[in-house]
C-alpha positions as CSV (number, residue, x, y, z in Angstrom):
1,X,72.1,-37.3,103.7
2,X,71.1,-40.5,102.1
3,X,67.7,-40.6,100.1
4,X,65.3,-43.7,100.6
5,X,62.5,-42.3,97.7
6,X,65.3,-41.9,95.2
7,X,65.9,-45.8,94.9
8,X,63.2,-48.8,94.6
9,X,65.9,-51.7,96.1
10,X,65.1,-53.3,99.5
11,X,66.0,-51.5,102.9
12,X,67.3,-53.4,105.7
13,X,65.4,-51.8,108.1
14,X,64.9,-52.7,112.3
15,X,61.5,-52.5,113.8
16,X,61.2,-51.6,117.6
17,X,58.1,-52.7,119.0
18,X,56.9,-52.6,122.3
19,X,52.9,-53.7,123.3
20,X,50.5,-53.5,125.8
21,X,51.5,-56.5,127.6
22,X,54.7,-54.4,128.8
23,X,56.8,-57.1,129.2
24,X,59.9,-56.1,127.0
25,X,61.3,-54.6,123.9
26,X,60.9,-56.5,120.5
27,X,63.8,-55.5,117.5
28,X,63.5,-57.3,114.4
29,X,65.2,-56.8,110.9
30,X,62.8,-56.9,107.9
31,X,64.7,-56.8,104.6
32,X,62.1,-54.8,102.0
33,X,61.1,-52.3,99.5
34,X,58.0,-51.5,101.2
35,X,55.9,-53.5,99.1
36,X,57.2,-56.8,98.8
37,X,59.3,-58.6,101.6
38,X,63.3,-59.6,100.6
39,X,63.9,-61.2,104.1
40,X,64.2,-61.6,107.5
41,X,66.8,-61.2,109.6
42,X,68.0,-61.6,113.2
43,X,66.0,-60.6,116.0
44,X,65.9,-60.1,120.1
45,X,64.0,-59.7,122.9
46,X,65.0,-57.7,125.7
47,X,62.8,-58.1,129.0
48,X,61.4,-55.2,131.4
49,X,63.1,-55.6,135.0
50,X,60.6,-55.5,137.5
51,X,61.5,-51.7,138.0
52,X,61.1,-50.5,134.6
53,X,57.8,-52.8,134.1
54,X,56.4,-50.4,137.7
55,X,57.6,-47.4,136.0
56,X,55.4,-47.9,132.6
57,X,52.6,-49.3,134.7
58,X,52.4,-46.3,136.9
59,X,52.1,-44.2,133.1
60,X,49.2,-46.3,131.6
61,X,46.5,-44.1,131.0
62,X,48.0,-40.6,131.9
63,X,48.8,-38.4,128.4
64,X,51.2,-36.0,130.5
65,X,53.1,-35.5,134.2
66,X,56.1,-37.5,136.1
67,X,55.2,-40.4,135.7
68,X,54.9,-40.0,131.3
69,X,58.2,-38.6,131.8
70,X,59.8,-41.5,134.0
71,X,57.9,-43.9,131.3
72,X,59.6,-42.0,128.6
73,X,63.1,-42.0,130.2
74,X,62.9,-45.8,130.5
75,X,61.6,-46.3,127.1
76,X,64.6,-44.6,125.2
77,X,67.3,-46.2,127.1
78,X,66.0,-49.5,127.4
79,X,65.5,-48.8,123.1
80,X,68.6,-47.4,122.6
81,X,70.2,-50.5,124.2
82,X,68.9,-53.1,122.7
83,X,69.2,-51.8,118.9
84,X,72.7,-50.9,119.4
85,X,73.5,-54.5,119.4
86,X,72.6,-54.4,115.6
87,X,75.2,-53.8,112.8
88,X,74.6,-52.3,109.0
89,X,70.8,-51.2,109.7
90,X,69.4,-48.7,106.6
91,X,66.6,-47.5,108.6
92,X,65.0,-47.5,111.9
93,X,61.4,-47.7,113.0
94,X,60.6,-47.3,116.5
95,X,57.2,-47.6,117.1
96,X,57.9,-46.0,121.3
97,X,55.3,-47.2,124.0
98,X,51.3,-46.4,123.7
99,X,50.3,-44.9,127.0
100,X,47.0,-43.7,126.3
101,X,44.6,-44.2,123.6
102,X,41.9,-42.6,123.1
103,X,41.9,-41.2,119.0
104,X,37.6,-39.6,119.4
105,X,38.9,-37.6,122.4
106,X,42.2,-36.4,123.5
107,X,44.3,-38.6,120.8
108,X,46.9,-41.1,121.2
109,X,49.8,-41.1,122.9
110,X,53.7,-42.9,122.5
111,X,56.6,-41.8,124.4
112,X,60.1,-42.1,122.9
113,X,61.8,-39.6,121.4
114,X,63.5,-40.9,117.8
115,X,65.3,-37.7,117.5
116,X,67.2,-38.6,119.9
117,X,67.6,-42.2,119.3
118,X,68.9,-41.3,115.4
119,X,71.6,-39.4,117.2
120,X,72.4,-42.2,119.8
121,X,72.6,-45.2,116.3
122,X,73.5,-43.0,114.1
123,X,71.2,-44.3,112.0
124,X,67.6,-42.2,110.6
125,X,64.7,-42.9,112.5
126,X,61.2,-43.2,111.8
127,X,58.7,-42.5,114.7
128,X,55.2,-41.3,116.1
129,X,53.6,-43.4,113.2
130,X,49.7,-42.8,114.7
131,X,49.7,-39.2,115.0
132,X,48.9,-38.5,111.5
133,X,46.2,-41.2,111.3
134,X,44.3,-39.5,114.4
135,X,44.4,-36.3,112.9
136,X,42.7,-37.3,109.8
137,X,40.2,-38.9,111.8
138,X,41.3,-42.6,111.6
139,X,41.5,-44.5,115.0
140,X,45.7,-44.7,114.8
141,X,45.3,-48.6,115.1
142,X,45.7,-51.1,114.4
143,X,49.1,-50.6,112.4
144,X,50.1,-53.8,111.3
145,X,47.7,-54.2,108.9
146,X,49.4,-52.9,105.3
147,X,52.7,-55.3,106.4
148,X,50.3,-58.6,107.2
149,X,49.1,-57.6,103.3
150,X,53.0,-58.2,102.6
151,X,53.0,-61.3,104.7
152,X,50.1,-62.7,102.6
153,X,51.8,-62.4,99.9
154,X,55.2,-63.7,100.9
155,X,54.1,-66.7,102.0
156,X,51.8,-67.1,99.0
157,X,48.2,-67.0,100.0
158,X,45.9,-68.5,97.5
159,X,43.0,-66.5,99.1
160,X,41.5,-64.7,102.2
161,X,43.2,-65.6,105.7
162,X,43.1,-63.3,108.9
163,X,45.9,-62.9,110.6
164,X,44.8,-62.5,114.6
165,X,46.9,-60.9,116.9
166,X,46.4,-61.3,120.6
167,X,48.6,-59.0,123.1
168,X,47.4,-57.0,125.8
169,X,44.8,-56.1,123.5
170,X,43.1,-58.3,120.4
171,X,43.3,-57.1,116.7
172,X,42.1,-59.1,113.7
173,X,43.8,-58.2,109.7
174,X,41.4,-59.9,107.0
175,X,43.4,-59.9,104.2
176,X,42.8,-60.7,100.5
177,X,46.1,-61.3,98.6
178,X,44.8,-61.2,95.5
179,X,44.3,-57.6,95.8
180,X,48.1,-56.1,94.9
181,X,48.4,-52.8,97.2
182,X,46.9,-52.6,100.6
183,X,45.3,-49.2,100.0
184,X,43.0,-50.2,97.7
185,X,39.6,-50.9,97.8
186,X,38.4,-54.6,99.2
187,X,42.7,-55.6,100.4
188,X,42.2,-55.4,104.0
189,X,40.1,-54.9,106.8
190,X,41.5,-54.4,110.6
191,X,40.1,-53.8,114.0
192,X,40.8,-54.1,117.4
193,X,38.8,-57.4,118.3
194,X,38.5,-56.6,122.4
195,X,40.7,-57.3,125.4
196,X,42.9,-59.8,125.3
197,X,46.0,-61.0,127.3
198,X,45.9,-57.2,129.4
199,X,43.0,-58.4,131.9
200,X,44.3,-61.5,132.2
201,X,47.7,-60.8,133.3
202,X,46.4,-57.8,135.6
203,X,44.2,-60.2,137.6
204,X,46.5,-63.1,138.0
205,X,49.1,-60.7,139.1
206,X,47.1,-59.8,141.5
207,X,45.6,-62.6,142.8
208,X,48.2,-65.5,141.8
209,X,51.6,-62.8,141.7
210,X,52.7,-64.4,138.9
211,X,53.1,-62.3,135.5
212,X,50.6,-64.2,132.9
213,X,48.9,-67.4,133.0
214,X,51.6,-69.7,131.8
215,X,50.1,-72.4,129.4
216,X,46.6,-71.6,130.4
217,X,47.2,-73.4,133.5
218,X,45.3,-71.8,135.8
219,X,42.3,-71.0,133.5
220,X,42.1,-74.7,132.8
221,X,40.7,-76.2,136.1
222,X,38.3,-73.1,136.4
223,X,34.7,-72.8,134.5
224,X,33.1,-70.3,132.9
225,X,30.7,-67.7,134.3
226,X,28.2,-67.3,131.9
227,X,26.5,-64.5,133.4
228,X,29.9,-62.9,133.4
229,X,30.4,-63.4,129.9
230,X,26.9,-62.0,128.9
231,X,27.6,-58.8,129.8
232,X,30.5,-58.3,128.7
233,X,29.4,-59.1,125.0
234,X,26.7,-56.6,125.8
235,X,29.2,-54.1,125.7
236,X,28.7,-51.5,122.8
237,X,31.9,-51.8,121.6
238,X,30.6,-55.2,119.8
239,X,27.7,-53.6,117.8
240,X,30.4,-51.1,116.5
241,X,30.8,-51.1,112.7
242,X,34.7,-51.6,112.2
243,X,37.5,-50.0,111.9
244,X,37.6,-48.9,115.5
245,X,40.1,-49.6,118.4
246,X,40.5,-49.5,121.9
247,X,42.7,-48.6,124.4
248,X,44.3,-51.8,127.1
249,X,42.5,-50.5,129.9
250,X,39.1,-49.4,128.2
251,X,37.5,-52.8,129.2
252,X,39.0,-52.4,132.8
253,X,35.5,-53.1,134.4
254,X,36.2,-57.0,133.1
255,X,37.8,-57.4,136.6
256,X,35.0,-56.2,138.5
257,X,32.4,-58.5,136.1
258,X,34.6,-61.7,137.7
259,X,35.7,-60.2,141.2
260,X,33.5,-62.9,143.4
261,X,35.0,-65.7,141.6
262,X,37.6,-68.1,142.4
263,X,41.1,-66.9,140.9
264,X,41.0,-70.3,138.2
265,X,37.0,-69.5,137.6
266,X,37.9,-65.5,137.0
267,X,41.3,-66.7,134.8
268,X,38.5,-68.8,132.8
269,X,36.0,-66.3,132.2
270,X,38.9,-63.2,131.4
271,X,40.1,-66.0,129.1
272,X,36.3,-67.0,127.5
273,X,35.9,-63.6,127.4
274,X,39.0,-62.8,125.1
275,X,37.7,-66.0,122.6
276,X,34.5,-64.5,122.7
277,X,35.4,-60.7,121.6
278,X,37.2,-62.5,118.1
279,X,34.7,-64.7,117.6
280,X,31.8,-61.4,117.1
281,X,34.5,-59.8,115.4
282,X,34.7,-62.6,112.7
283,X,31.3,-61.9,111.5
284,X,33.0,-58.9,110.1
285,X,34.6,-60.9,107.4
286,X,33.8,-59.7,103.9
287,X,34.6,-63.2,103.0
288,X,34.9,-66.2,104.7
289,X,38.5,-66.7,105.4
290,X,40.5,-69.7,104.9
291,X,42.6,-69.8,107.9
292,X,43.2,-68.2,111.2
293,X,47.1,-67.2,111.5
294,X,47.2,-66.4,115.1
295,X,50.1,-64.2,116.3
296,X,51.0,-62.6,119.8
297,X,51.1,-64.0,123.4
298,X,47.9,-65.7,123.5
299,X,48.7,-68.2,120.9
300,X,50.5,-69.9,123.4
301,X,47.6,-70.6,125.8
302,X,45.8,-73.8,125.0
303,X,43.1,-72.9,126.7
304,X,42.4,-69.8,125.2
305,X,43.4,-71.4,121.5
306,X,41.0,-74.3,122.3
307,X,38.2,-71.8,123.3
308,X,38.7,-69.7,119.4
309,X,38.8,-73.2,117.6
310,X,35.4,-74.5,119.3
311,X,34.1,-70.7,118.6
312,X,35.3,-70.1,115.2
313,X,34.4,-71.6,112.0
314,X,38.0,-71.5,110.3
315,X,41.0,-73.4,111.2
316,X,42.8,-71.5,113.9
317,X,46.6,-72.3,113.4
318,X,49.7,-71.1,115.2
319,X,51.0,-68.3,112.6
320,X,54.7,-70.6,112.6
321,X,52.7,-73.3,111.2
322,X,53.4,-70.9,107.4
323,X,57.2,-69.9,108.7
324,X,56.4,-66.8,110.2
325,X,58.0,-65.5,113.7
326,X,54.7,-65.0,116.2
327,X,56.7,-63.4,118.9
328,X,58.5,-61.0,116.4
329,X,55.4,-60.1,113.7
330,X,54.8,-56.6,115.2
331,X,58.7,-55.7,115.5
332,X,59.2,-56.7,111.7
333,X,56.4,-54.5,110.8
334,X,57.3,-51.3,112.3
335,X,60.8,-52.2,110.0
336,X,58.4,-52.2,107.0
337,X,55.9,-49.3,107.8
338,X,59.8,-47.1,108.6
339,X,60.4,-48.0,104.9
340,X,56.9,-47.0,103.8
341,X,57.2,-43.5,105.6
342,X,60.6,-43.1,104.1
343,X,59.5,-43.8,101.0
344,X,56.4,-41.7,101.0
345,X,53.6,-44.5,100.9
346,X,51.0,-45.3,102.4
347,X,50.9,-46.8,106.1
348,X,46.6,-47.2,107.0
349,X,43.6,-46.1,105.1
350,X,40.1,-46.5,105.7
351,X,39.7,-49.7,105.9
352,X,41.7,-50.3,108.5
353,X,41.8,-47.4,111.1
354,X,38.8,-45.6,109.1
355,X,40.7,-42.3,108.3
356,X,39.7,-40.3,105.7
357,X,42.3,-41.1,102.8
358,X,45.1,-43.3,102.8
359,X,48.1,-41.8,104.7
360,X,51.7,-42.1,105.2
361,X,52.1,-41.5,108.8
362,X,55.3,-40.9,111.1
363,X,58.3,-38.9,111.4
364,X,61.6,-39.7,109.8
365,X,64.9,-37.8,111.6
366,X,68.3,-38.3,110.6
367,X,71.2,-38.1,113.1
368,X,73.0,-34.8,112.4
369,X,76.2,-36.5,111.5
């Protein structure tokens, strides 16, 4: 049985990742030691058929019955499929799909078994990489944070950015690169920012029956309900001090604020709504930033980019405009946070899920031949 801890050379490890937007499975191959970043490798995306995207759907927000286990069922084989079609992995970290979220009650909840998928690639497996967090009281997300560090560093960073990602839900990484492990004291800071493309895609799905609102189109001949968007910022979620995180369907009442407005008017305020949750998280900063890096669906909606660069006070930049891969960000770091857990270091601390020390969280299972 191979040992990762009992050599310091790079991994080449494949991340799994699959969000809150449930539209598909992300695999990406990260090359790294689990501190610094070798390279990247290939990468693919493999869409949800309409099917599997109703059998997930019908799971959101349930932590146990048929339709977890259906979820789970097409979560393992639509997994095992796609990173089958990769040759001479190291390690595997499959990060499974977040059902439920909800880390001050019940917990949080992924389904995917990587037991099973080490025995199906014959390859070790790193999995459930939030339960840990939770249990020492941290929030279990975001995750990302401790690999954006990495990315601050690869691509050289001569001081604070933020890397923002926006997928069903919003998260923002504050990152100082100067600061040489992610653990300690004054590296990072990470938070869920609010709702972000979830909403969004529910409504026009509903309204429009099309799956997201492609280049902002329909948001951009609607206007803004103001009144709409006051009460949403009202929402104590924004006066709380981060880290803290939320759950896709814990601002579900943003439907209901828009529900007697045109389908572009509602698109536009969902939207305005999204710009607005980053733009209170920003005061958050320790430090002004230097840039925005943004990552995640919602970079690619003018509208909603135009909205954070009139809100924010930092230039807000596609995160390809310093070579990294937007759609695939998330993916490569459940490849590097596989290689932390296997390695025995740390994956979140306090500043970035608020748990009580700095853990290394998941499960690592090797295939029994």
């Amino acid at each position: 049985m191979k040992s990762f801890r009992k050599t310091n050379t790079p991994i080449v490890a494949l991340g799994a990742m699959s969000g809150t937007s449930l539209d598909g499975v992300d695999a990406a191959v990260l090359v790294t030691d689990g501190h610094d970043i070798t390279a990247f490798g290939p990468t693919q995306y493999r869409r949800y058929t309409d099917i599997e995207q109703t059998v997930l759907s019908a799971a959101l927000g349930r932590w146990f019955g048929p339709e977890v286990d259906a979820a789970t069922v097409v979560i393992d084989a639509v997994h095992a499929e796609v990173l089958a079609e990769f040759v001479d992995i190291d390690l595997v970290g499959f990060h499974g799909q977040t059902l439920a979220h909800a880390p001050r009650q019940q917990g949080t909840l992924q389904v995917g078994d990587g037991a099973a998928l080490a025995e199906s690639l014959k390859t070790p497996v790193v999995w459930d990489f939030r339960s840990a967090d939770v249990e020492l009281g941290g929030e279990g997300a975001p995750l990302a944070p401790f690999f954006h560090h990495a990315c601050a560093r690869y691509i050289k960073a001569d001081g604070p950015i933020v890397f923002l990602n926006l997928g069903g839900v919003g998260n923002m990484t504050w990152v100082d690169p100067a600061i040489n492990a992610p653990e300690d004291v004054g590296a990072l800071l990470a938070f869920d920012t609010g709702p972000a493309n979830a909403p969004i895609n529910d409504l026009v799905q509903a309204r429009c029956d099309v799956a997201f609102d492609k280049d902002g189109k329909i948001a951009s001949s609607g206007t803004v309900e103001m009144g709409a968007l006051d009460l949403f910022l009202a929402e104590p979620y924004f006066s709380r001090v981060p880290p803290k995180s939320l759950d896709r369907n814990d601002f579900s009442e943003m439907i209901d604020l828009v529900k007697e407005l045109s389908d572009s008017d509602a698109t536009a305020t969902l939207t305005a709504m999204c710009a607005a949750g980053v733009a209170e998280a920003m005061q958050h900063c320790p430090r002004p930033p230097s840039k925005v890096l943004v990552t995640g669906g919602g970079r690619k909606n003018p509208i909603l980019m135009k909205m954070l660069e009139v809100s924010l006070e930092y230039p807000v930049v596609e995160i390809e405009s310093v070579g990294l891969d937007g759609d695939m960000l998330e993916a490569q770091a459940f490849a590097y946070l596989a290689v932390r857990v296997a390695r025995g270091l740390p994956t979140s601390c306090s500043s970035t899920t608020g748990v009580r020390a700095a853990v290394s969280g998941g499960i690592l299972n090797y295939p029994s031949t």
